[in-house]
C-alpha positions in Angstrom: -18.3 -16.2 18.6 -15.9 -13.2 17.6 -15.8 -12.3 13.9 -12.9 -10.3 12.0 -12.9 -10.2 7.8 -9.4 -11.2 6.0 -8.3 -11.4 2.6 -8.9 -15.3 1.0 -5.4 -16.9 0.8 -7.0 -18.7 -2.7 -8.6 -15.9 -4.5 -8.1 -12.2 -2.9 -11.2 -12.1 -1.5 -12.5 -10.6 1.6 -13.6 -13.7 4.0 -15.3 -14.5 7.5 -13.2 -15.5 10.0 -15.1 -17.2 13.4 -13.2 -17.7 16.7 -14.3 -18.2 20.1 -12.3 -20.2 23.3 -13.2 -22.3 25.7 -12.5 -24.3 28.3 -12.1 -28.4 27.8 -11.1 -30.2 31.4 -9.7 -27.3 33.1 -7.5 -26.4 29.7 -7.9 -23.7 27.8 -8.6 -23.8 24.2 -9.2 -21.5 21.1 -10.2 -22.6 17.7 -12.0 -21.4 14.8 -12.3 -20.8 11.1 -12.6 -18.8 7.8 -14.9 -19.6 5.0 -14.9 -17.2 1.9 -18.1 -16.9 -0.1 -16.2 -16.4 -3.3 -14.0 -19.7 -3.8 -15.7 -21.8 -1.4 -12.5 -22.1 0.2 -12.5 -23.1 4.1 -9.9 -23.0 6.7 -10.2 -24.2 10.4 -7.5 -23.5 13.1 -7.1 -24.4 16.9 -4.5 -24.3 20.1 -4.3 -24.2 23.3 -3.1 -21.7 25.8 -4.5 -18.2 25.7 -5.3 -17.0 22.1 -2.9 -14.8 20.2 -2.7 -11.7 20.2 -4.2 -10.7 16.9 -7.6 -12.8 17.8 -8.1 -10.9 21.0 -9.4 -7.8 19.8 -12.7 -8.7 18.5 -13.5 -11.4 21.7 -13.1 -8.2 24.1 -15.4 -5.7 21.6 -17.6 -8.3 21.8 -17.5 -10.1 25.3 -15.8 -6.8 27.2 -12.5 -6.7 29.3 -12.9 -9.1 32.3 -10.8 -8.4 35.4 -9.5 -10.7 38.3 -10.4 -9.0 41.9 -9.1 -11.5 44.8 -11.6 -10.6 47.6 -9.0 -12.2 50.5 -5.4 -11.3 50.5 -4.6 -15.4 51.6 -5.6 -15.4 48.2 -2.6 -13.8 46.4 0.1 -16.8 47.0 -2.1 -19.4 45.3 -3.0 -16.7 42.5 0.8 -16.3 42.2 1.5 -20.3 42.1 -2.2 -20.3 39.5 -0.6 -17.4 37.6 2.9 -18.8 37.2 2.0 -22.2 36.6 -0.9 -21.5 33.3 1.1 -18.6 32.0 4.7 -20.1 32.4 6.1 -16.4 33.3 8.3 -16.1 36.3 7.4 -15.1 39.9 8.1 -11.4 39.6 6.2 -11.1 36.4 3.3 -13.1 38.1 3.7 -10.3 40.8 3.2 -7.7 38.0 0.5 -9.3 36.3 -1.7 -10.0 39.3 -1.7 -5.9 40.1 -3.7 -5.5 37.1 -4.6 -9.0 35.4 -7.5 -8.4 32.8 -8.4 -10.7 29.7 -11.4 -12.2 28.1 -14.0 -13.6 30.1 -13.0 -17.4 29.0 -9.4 -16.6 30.1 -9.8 -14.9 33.4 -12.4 -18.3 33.9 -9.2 -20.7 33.4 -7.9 -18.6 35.9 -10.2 -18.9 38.5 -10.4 -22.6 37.6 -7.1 -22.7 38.9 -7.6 -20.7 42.1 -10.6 -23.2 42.7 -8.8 -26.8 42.1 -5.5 -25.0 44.5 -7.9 -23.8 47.5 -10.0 -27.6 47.3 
């Protein structure tokens, strides 16, 4: 579980926040929350999709940058169609992304999913 500190939206002061994502049934999902010592107060937050941008620092100190290597170039239209289809971007940005596609481990795992229920 990735950690960053923030400032308590109740009383100024400097709180935990815990994330993490996972996968639910092929989905991808993020969730976590803040708790701040001080006040007591306690937050929790969640989504789906890939996690937002400011969350994703802390997941790849922690878990490292994970990369996408397709072994078999028969492979690179149902990445494309994969790619496209969980990322809602167009084909030529698909084309783009697959050069160089790198993420957290969890993301580039929804990924493969993908890859894996197209080539059954």
């Amino acid at each position: 579980m990735a950690q960053y500190t923030q400032i308590c939206s109740s009383c100024g002061a400097t709180e935990i926040v815990n994330y993490r994502q996972h996968l639910i049934k092929g989905e991808l999902y993020w969730s976590g929350y803040a708790n701040c010592k001080s006040c007591g107060s306690t937050i929790e937050f969640d989504g789906q999709g890939d996690l937002p941008e400011e969350l994703k620092p802390a997941i790849l100190l922690e878990e490292g940058e994970w990369q996408l290597v397709l072994d078999d170039q028969n492979d690179v239209v149902p990445a494309l169609r994969v790619l496209r289809k969980r990322r809602q971007i167009s084909l030529q940005d698909a084309k783009a992304l697959l050069n160089d596609l790198r993420g957290t481990k969890t993301t580039l795992a929804w990924i493969q999913d993908g890859l894996r229920q197209v080539n059954t």
